[in-house]
C-alpha positions in Angstrom: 0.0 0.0 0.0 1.1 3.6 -1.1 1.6 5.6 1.7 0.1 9.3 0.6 1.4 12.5 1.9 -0.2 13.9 5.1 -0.4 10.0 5.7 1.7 8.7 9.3 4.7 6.7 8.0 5.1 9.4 4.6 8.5 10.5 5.5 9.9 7.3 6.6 8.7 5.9 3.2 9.7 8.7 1.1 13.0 9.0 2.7 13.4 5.1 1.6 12.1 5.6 -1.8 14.8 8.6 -2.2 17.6 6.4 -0.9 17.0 3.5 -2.9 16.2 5.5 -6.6 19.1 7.6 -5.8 21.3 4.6 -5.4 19.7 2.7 -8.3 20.3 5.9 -10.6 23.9 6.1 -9.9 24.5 2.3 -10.4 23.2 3.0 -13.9 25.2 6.0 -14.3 28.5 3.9 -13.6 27.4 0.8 -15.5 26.8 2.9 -18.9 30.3 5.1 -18.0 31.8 1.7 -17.4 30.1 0.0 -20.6 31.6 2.9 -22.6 35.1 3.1 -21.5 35.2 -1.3 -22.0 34.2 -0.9 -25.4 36.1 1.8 -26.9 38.6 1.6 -24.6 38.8 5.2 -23.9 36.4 7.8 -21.9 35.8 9.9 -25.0 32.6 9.0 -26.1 29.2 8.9 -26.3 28.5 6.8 -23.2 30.4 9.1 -20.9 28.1 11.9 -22.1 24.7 9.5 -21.3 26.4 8.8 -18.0 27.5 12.2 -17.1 23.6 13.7 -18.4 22.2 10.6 -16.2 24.1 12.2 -12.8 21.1 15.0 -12.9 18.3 12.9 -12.0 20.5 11.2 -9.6 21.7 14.1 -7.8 18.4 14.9 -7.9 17.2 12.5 -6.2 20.3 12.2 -3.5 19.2 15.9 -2.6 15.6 14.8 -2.3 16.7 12.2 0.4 19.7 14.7 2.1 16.8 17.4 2.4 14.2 14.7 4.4 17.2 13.1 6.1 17.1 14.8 9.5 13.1 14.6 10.1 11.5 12.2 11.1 7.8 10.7 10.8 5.1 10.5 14.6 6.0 8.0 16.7 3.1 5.2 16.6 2.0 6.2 20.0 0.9 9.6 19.2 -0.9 8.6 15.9 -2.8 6.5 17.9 -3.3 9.2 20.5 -4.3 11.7 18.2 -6.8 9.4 16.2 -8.7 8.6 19.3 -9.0 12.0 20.1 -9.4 13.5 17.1 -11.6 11.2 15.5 -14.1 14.0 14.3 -11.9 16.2 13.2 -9.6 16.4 9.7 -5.8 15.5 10.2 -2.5 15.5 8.3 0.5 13.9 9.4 4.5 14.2 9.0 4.8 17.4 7.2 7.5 19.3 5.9 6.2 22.5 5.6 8.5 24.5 3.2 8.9 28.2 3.1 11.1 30.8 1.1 13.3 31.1 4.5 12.7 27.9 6.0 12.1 24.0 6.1 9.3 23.5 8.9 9.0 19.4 10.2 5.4 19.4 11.2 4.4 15.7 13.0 0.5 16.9 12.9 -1.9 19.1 11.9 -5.7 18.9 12.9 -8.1 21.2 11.2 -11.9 22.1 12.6 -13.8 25.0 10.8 -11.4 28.3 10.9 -9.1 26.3 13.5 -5.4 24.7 12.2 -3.6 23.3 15.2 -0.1 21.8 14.7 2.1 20.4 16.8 6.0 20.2 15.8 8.5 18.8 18.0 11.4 19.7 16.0 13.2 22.8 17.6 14.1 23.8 14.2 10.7 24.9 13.5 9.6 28.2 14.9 6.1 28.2 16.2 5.4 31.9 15.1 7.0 31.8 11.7 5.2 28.7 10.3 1.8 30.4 12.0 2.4 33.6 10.0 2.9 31.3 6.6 0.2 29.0 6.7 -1.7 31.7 7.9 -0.6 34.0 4.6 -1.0 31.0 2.5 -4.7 29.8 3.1 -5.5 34.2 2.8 -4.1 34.0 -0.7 -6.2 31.2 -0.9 -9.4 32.8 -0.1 -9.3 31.3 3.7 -9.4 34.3 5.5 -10.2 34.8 9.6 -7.9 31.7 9.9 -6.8 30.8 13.3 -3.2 28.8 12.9 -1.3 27.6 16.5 1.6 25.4 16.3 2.6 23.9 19.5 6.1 22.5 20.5 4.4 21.2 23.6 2.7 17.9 23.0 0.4 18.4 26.5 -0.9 21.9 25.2 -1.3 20.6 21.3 -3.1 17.2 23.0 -5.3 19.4 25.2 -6.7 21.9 22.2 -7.2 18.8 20.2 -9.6 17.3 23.0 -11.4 21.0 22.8 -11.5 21.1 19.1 -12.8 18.1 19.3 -15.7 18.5 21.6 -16.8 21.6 19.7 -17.0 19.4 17.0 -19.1 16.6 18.7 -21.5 19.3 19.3 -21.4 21.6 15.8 -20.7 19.0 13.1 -17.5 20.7 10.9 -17.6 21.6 7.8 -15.8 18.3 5.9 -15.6 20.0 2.3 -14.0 23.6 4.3 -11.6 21.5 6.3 -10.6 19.0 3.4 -9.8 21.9 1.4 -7.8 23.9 3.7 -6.3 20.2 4.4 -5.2 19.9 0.8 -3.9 24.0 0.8 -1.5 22.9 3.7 -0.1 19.7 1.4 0.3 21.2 -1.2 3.0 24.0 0.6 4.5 20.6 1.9 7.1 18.3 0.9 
């Protein structure tokens, strides 16, 4: 099973996916260089230009796995947690939220009406920064009066979850609304 973005596990997976095309790429790159230079006998020719244009999608693909390297996907517990609390509300998990300053490792995000709550344990993310970009993202998007809060404390995030999630047992949420501003927020991630 394909494991989509916003999915628990997407990181993990993609950082596996990266490694393993990135590695597979350069063993072709070598193989045609090496083909080349065993049957001419010489690196000048046409090979070593295929294997030196077939390093771009490689590198490509060895930054693609350098850049998710150092983040990391929720810990099993938590999803679990956060399902059971936030059963009625939308949710979008191991996010790399990227800006024209920074890279932002989000774990989740839980969305209710005009409410996005996020909870990032990385200390590389700064809680008011990401905020302010989400925040200007979903206005360009037509998503104004937005309330964003990104929480490095799991007890705090955990606690306006439950809340969130009681206002929604009572007012049922918009699904469309929240699936939309869902979709806004993966689209800005990796």
């Amino acid at each position: 099973m394909k494991i989509e973005k916003g999915q628990p596990g997407y990181i993990k997976a993609r950082k596996f996916r990266y490694l393993v095309y990135a590695i597979a790429e350069f063993a072709i790159v070598i193989a045609v260089f090496v083909l080349g230079y065993m049957q001419t006998g010489t690196k000048l020719n046409l090979m070593t230009v295929l294997a030196v244009v077939g390093c771009l999608p490689a590198a490509k693909m060895l930054v693609e796995f350098i850049t998710m390297a150092p983040h990391k996907s929720i810990s099993p517990e938590r999803f679990k947690e956060l399902e059971e609390k936030a059963g009625l509300l939308t949710r979008a998990y191991d996010l790399i939220i990227t800006s024209t300053e920074k890279v932002m490792p989000v774990e989740a995000v839980i969305i209710s009406g005009h409410v996005v709550c996020g909870y990032a344990s990385s200390p590389k993310t700064d809680e008011t920064v990401l905020s302010r970009h989400i925040k200007t993202i979903l206005k360009n998007n037509r998503y104004d009066k937005m309330t964003v809060k990104i929480f490095h404390d799991y007890h705090a995030f955990l606690a306006r979850v439950e809340g969130m999630s009681n206002i929604a047992a009572v007012q049922k949420p918009d699904r469309r609304h929240d699936k939309r501003v869902r979709d806004i927020i993966l689209a800005i991630s990796m």
